[in-house]
DOFIZA-504974 format. One record per residue (C-alpha): residue number from 1; x negated, y negated, z. Coordinates in steps of 0.05 Angstrom, whole numbers. Layout:
ATOM seq      u      v      w
ATOM NUM      X      Y      Z
...
// end
This chain:
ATOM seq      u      v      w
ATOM   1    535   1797   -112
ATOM   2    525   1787   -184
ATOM   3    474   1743   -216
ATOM   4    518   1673   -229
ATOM   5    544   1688   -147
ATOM   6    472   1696   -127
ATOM   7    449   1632   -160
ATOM   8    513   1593   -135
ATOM   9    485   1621    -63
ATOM  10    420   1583    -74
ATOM  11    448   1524    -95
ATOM  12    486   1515    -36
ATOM  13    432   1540      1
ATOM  14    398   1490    -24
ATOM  15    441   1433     19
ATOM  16    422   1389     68
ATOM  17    462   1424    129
ATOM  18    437   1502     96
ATOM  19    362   1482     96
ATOM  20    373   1446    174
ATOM  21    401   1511    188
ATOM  22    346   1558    154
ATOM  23    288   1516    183
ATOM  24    328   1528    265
ATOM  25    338   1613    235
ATOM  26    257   1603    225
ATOM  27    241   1569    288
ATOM  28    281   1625    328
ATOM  29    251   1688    302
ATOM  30    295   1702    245
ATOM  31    290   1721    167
ATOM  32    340   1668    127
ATOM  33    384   1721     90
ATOM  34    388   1699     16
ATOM  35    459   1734      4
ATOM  36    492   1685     56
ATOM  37    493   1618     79
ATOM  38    442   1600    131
ATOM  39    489   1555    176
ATOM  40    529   1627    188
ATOM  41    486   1667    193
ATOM  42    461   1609    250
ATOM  43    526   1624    276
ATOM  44    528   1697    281
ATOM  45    455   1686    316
ATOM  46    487   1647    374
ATOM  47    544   1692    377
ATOM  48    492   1756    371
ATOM  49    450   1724    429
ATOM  50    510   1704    481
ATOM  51    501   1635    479
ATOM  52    570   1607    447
ATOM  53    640   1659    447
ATOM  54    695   1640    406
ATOM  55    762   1682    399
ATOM  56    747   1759    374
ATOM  57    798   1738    310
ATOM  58    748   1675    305
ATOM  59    685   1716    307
ATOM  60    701   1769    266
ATOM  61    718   1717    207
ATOM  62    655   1687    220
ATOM  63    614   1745    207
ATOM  64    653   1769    150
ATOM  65    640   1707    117
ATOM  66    566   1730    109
ATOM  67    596   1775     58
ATOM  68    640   1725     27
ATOM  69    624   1698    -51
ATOM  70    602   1628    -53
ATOM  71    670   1604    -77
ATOM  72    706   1633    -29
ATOM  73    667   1601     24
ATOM  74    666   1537    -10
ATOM  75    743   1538    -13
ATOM  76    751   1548     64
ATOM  77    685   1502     82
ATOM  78    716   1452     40
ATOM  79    790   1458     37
ATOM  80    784   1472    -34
ATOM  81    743   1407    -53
ATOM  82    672   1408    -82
ATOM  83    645   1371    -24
ATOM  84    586   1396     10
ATOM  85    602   1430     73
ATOM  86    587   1369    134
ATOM  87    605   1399    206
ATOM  88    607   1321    240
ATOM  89    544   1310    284
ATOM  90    505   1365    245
ATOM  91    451   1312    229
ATOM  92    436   1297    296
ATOM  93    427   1369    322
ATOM  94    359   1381    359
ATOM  95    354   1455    362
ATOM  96    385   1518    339
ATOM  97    435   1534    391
ATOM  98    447   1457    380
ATOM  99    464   1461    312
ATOM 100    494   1535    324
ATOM 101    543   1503    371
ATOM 102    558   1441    329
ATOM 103    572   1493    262
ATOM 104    614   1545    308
ATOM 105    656   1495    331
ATOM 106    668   1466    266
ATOM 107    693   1541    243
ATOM 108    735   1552    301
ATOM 109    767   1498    273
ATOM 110    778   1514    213
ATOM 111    794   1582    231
ATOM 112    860   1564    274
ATOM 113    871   1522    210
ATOM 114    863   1564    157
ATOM 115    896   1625    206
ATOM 116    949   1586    248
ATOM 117    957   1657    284
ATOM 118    897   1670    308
ATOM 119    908   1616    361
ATOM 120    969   1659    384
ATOM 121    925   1737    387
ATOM 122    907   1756    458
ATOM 123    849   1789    469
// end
């Protein structure tokens, strides 16, 4: 990640939902990774512990997107607007499998969206 990518990772780090989700990665045990966004990396701590499973198609998008450039996640958290990313009922989440749930569910969503296929991959 270059330097303009890195500084576009803050800044959306720097949103409401992304600083919910760093605060939940802090109050279960785990470093906030400044190369991704915290709400996936929440994510790929629920999957990593067993307490949410989504598709294998679903999951392995998920954790690639740890890897993804901040635009690129932007365009799929957004559908290509500038709006900040706002899984509904995020704001009302209590704890980190909570807001885990609430964020994986969200990109499951967007997922069979984004990959109409996936929905049809057996495991």
């Amino acid at each position: 990640m270059n330097d303009v990518e890195k500084k576009e990772m803050d800044r959306l780090n720097s949103q409401a939902l992304n600083q919910k989700a760093r605060e939940m990665l802090i109050r279960s045990g785990e470093e906030p990774r400044t190369g991704c966004l915290h709400c996936v990396q929440l994510a790929c701590w629920a999957l990593d512990r067993g307490y949410f499973s989504v598709e294998d198609a679903v999951s392995e998008t998920i954790r690639a997107m740890t890897e993804w450039r901040p635009v690129r996640l932007m365009n799929f958290l957004s559908n290509g607007g500038s709006a900040e990313y706002s899984p509904k009922g995020w704001e009302t989440s209590r704890g980190p499998e909570e807001l885990a749930l609430t964020i994986l569910e969200d990109l499951e969503a967007r997922a069979y969206l984004t990959f109409p296929w996936y929905g049809s991959i057996s495991d």
